[in-house]
VOPAGU-2260 file (C-alpha; in pm, 1 decimal, decimal comma):
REM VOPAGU-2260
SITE   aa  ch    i         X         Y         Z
SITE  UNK   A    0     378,9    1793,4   -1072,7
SITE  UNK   A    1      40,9    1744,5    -918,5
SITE  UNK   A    2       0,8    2120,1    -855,7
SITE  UNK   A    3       7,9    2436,6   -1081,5
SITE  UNK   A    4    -195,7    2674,7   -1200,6
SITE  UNK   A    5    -510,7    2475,8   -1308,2
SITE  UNK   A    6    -719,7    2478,7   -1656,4
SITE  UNK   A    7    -916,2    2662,6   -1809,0
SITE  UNK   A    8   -1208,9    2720,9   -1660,5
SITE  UNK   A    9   -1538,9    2504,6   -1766,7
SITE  UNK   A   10   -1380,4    2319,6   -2048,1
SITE  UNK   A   11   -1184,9    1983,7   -2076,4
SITE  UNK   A   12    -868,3    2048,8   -2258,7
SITE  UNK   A   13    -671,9    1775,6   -2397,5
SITE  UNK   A   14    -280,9    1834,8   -2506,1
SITE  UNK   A   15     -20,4    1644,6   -2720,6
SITE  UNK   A   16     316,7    1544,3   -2489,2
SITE  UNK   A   17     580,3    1436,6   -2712,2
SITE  UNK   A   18     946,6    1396,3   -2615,7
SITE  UNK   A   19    1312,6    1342,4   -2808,7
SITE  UNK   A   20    1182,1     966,2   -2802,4
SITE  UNK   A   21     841,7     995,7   -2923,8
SITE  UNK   A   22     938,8    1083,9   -3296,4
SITE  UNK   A   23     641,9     949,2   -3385,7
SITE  UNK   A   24     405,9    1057,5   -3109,4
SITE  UNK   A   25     113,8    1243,9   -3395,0
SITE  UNK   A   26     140,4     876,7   -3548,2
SITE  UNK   A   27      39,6     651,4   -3322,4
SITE  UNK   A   28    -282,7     810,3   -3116,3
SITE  UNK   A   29    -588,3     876,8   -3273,0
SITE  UNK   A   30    -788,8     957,4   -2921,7
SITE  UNK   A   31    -716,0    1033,0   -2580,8
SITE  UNK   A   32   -1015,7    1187,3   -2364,0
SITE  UNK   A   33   -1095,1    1185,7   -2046,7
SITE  UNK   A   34   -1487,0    1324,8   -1993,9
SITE  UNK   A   35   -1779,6    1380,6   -1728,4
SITE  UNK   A   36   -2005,1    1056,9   -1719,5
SITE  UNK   A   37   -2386,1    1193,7   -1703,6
SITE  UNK   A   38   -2568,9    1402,9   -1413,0
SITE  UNK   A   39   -2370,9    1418,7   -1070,3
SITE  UNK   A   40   -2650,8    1541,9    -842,6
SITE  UNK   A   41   -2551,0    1464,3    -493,8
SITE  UNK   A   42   -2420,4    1787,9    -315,1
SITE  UNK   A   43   -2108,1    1849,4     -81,0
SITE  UNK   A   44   -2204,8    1943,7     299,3
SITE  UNK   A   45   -1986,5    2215,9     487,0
SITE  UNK   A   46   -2067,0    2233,2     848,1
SITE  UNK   A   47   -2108,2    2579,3    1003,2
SITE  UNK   A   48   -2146,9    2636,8    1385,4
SITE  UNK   A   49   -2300,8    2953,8    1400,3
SITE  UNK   A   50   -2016,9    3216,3    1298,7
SITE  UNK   A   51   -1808,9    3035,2    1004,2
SITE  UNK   A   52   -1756,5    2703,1     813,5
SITE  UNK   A   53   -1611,3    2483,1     977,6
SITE  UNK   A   54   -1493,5    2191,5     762,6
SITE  UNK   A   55   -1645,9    1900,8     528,5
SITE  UNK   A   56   -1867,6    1733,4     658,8
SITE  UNK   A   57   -1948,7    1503,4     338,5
SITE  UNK   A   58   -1622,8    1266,5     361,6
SITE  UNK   A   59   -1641,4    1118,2      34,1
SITE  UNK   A   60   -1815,3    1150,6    -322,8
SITE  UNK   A   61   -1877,2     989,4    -606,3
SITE  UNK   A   62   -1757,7    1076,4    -943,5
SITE  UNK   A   63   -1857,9     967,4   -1302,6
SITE  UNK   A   64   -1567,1     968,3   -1568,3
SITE  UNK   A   65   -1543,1     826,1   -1881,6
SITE  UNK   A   66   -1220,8     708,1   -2051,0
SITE  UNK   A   67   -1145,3     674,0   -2429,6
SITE  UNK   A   68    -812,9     617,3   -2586,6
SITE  UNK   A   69    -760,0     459,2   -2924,9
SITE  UNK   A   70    -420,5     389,5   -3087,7
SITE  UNK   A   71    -362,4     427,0   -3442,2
SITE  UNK   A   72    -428,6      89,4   -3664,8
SITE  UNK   A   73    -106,6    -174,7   -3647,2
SITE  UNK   A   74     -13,7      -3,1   -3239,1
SITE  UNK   A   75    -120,5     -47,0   -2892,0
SITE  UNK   A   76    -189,5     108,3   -2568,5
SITE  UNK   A   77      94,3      99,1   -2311,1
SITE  UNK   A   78      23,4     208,4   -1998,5
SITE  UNK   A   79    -306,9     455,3   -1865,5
SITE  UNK   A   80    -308,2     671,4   -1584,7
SITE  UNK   A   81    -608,0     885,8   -1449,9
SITE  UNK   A   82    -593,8    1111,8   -1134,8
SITE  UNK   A   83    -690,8    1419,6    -923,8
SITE  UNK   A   84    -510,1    1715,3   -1059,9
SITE  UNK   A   85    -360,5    1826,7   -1400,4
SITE  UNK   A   86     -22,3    1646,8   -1419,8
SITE  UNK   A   87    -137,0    1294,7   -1491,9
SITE  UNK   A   88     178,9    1084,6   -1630,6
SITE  UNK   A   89     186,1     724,4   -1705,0
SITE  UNK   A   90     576,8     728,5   -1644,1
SITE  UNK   A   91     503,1     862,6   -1288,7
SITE  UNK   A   92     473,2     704,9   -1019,7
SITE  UNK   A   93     104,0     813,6    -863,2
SITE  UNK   A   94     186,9    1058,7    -543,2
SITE  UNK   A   95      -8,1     854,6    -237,1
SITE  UNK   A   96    -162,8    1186,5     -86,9
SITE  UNK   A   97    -391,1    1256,2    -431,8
SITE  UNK   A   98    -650,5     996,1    -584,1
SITE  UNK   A   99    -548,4     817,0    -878,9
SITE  UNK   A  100    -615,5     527,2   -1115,8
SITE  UNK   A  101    -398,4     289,6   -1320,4
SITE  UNK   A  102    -594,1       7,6   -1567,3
SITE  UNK   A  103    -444,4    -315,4   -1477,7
SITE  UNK   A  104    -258,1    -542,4   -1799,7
SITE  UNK   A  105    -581,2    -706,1   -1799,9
SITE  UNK   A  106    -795,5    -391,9   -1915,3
SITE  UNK   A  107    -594,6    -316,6   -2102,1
SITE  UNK   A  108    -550,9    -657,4   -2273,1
SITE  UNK   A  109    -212,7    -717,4   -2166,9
SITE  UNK   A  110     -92,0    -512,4   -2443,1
SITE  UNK   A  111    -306,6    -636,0   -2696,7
SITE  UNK   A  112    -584,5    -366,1   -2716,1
SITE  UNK   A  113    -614,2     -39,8   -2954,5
SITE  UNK   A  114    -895,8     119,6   -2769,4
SITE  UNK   A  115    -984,1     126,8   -2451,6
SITE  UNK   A  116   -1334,5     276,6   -2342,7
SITE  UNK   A  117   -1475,6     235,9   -2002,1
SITE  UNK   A  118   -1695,3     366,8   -1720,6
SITE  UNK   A  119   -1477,4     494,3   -1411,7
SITE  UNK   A  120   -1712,1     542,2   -1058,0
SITE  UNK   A  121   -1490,0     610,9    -773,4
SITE  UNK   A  122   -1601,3     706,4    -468,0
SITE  UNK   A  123   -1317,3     918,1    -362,1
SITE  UNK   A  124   -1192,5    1066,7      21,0
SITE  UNK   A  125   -1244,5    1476,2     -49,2
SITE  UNK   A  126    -899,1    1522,0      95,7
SITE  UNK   A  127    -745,0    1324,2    -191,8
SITE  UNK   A  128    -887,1    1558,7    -492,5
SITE  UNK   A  129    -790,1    1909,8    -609,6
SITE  UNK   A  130    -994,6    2202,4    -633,0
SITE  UNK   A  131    -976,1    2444,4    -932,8
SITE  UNK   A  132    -819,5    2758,4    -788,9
SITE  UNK   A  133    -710,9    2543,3    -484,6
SITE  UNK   A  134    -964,3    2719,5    -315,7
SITE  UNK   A  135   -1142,9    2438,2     -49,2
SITE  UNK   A  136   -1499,3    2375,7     -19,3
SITE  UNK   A  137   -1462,8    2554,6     350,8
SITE  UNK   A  138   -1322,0    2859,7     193,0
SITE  UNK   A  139   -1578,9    2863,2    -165,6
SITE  UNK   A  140   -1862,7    2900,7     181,1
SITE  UNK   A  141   -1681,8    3113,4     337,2
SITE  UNK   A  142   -1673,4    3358,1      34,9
SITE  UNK   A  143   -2029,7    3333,9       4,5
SITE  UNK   A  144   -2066,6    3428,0     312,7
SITE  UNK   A  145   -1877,4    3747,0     346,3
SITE  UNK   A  146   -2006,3    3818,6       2,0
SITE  UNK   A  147   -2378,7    3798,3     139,5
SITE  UNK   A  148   -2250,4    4028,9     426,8
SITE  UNK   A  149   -2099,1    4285,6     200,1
SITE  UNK   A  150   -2430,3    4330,5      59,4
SITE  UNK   A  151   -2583,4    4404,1     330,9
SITE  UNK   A  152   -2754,1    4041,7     523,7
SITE  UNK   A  153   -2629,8    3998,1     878,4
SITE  UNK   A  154   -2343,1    3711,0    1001,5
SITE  UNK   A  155   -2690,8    3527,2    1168,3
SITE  UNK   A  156   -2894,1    3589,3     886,3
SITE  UNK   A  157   -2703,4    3452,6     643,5
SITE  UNK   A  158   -2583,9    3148,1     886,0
SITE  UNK   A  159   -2883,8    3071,0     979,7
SITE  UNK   A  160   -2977,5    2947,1     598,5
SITE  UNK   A  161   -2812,0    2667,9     337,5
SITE  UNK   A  162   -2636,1    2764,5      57,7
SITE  UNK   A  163   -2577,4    2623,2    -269,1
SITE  UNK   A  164   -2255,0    2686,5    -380,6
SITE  UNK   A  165   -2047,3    2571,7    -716,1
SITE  UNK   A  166   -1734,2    2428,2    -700,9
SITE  UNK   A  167   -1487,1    2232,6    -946,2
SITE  UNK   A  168   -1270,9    1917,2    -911,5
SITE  UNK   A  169    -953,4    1831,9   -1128,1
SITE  UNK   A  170    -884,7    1566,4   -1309,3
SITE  UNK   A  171    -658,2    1480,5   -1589,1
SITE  UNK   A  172    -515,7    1150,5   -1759,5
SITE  UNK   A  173    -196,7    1064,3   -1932,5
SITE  UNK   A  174    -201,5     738,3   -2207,9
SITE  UNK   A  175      69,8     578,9   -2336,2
SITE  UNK   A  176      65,2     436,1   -2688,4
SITE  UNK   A  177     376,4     172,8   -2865,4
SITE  UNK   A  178     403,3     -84,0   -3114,0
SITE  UNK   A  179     294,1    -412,7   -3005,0
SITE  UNK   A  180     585,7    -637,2   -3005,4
SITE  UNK   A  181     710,2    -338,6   -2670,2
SITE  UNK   A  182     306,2    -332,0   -2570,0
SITE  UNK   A  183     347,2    -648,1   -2354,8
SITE  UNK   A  184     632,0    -527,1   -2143,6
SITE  UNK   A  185     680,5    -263,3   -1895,6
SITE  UNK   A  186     677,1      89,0   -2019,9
SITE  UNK   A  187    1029,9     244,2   -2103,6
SITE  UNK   A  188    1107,7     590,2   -2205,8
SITE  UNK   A  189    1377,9     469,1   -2341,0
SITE  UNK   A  190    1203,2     277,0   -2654,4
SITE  UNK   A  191     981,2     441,3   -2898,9
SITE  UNK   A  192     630,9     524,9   -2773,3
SITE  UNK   A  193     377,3     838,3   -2816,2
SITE  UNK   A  194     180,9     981,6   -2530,9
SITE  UNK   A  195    -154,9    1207,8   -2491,1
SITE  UNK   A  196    -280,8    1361,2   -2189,6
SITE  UNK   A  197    -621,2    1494,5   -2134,1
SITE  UNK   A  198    -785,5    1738,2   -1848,0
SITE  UNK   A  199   -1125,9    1745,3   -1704,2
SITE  UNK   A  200   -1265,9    2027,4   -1473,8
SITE  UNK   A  201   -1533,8    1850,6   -1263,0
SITE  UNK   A  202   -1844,1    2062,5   -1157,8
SITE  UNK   A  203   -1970,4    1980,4    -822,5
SITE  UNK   A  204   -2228,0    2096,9    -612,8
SITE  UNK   A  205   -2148,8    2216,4    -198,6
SITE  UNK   A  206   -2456,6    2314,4      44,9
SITE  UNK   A  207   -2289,8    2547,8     300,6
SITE  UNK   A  208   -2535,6    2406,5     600,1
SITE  UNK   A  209   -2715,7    2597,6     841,7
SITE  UNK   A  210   -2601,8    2665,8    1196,7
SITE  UNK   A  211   -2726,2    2451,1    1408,2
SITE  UNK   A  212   -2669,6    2691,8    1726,5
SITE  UNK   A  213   -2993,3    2932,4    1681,8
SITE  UNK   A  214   -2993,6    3275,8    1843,0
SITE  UNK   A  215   -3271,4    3309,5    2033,4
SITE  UNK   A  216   -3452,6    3670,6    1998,1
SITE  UNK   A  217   -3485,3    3897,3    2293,8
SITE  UNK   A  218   -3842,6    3867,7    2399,2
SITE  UNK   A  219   -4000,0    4110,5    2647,1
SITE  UNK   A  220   -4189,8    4024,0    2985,9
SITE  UNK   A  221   -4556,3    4031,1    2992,0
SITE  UNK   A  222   -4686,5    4211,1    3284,0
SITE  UNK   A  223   -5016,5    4200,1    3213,7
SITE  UNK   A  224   -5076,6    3825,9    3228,5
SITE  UNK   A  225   -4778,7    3729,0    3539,5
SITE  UNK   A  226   -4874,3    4022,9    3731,6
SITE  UNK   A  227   -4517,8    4058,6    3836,9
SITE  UNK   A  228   -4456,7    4424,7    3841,6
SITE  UNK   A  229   -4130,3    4341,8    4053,1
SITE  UNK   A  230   -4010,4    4248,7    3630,3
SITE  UNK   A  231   -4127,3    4598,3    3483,4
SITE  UNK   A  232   -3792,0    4761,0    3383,5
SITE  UNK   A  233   -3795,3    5114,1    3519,3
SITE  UNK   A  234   -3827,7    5403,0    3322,8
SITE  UNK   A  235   -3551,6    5600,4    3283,9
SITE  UNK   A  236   -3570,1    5987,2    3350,1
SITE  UNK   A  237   -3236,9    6216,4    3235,7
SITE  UNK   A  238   -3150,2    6551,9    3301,3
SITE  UNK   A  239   -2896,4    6715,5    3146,9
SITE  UNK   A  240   -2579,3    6702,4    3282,0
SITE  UNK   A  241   -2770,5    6455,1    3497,2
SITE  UNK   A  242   -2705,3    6078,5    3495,1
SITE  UNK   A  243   -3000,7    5847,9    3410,8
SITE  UNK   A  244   -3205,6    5733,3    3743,0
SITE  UNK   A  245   -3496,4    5477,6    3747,0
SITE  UNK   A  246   -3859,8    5647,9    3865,3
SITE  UNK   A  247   -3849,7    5430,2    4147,7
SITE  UNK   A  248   -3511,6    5657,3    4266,1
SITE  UNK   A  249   -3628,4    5997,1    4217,5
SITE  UNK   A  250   -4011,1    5935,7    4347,6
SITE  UNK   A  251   -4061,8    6056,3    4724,4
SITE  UNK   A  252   -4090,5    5817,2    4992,2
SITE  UNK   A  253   -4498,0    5745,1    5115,4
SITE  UNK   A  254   -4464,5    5946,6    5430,6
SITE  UNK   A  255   -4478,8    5751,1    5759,2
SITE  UNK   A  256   -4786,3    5769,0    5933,9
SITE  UNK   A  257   -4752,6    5827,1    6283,4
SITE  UNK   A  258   -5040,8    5734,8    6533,6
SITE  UNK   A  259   -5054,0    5891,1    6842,8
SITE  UNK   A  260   -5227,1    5698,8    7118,1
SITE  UNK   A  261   -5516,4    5875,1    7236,2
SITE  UNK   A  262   -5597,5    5931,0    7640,8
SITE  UNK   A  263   -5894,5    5759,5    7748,7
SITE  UNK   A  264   -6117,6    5969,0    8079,5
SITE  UNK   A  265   -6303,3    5728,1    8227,4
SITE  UNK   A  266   -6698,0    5808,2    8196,7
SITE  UNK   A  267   -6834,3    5902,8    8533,1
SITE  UNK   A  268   -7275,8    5855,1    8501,3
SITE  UNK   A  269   -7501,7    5948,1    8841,1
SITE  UNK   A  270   -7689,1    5654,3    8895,6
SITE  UNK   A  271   -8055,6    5715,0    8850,2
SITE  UNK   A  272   -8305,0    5638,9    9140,0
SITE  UNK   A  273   -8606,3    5566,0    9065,3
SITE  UNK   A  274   -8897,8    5722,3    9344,2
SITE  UNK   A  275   -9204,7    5565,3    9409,0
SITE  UNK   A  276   -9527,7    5707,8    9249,3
């Protein structure tokens, strides 16, 4: 099963399988481990547009295992098998929807090697892996962002920042170890073999983005400089009992000025005469 309740957290656990057929299975392995490969420091982007995550916006990511597995002296290894989750078997056939990895005969020597230690880099579609808690990179932002709004930061405030944000990838791999004349041919349950499994919780980094859709803030109109008084908003002036009105409603009306015309007389003048002197 690909799917259960998944390891312990922070720790790679490894785990002895043995079966009715594996009498010897404590015999015949001396190591099977399945480990982080140095520093993994490029992060995860979740897109956000402007009131939750959205989805992954990284598609794929690289990840850095190492593989060891060494048979006891006079056996060899059978068959490997590495993949995303914590039911790796080597007797399975690999489920298509989940990421996984299977050494060819030639790694593995065509049945000839004890140990096998290698590098493993895959770069690996993020829809392929599974996340401890089978909680999704979406959700692990979403959390953080309802927990930032539980303690008290706004749905824009917190939106309008990144976020780094932990998160863990499973991994686990199952290695199957027989006597050499079977080592050469395909693996059988049937004939006498031991097998080892080994788990890996993968620490990864996400950066819940920023919204790109920025809330402008409310700014207010400046009179002074536009001259515009037509944009003042009104003061409002309430009574009780009374519902609000504007000044500009409750100020009298400039009374009309009425002009009434005004009745010219004529100017009558006596002409002056002048008399001689």
């Amino acid at each position: 099963m690909k799917i259960n309740t998944i390891l312990l957290a922070g720790i790679a656990v490894t785990a002895m399988t043995a079966t009715p057929n594996s009498a010897f299975a404590k015999d015949w392995i001396d190591k099977v481990e399945l480990t982080k490969d140095g520093v993994d420091i490029k992060e995860i982007e979740i897109a956000s547009d402007g009131n939750s995550y959205t989805g992954i916006k990284t598609k794929d990511h690289r990840f850095a295992l190492a593989i060891k597995v060494e048979a006891k002296s006079g056996k060899r290894i059978w068959d490997v098998t590495v993949e995303s989750g914590d039911g790796a078997d080597a007797f399975e056939a690999p489920d298509p929807q989940f990421w996984s990895y299977q050494p060819n005969k030639t790694t593995l020597g065509s049945g000839n090697n004890r140990t096998l230690n290698m590098q493993l880099s895959p770069t690996i579609d993020l829809d392929k892996v599974i996340w401890i808690g089978l909680i999704s990179p979406t959700g692990l932002c979403q959390s953080n962002l309802e927990e930032k709004m539980q303690q008290g930061k706004s749905r824009a405030s917190v939106l309008s920042q990144d976020w780094v944000v932990p998160a863990r990838v499973s991994f686990s791999m199952n290695a199957v170890v027989t006597r050499p004349d079977l080592a050469t041919t395909i693996p059988d349950i049937s004939k006498p073999y031991s097998s080892e499994s080994s788990s890996l919780v993968y620490p990864v980094s996400l950066r819940c983005l920023a919204s790109k859709i920025a809330t402008a803030p409310h700014s207010s109109v400046n009179t002074r400089k536009t001259g515009d008084r037509s944009k003042i908003p009104a003061r409002t002036n309430a009574a009780p009992g009374n519902s609000a009105q504007s000044d500009r409603e409750i100020l009298p009306a400039r009374p009309k000025i009425v002009r009434k015309p005004v009745k010219v007389v004529p100017r009558v003048t006596t002409p002056r005469v002048r008399t001689p002197d």
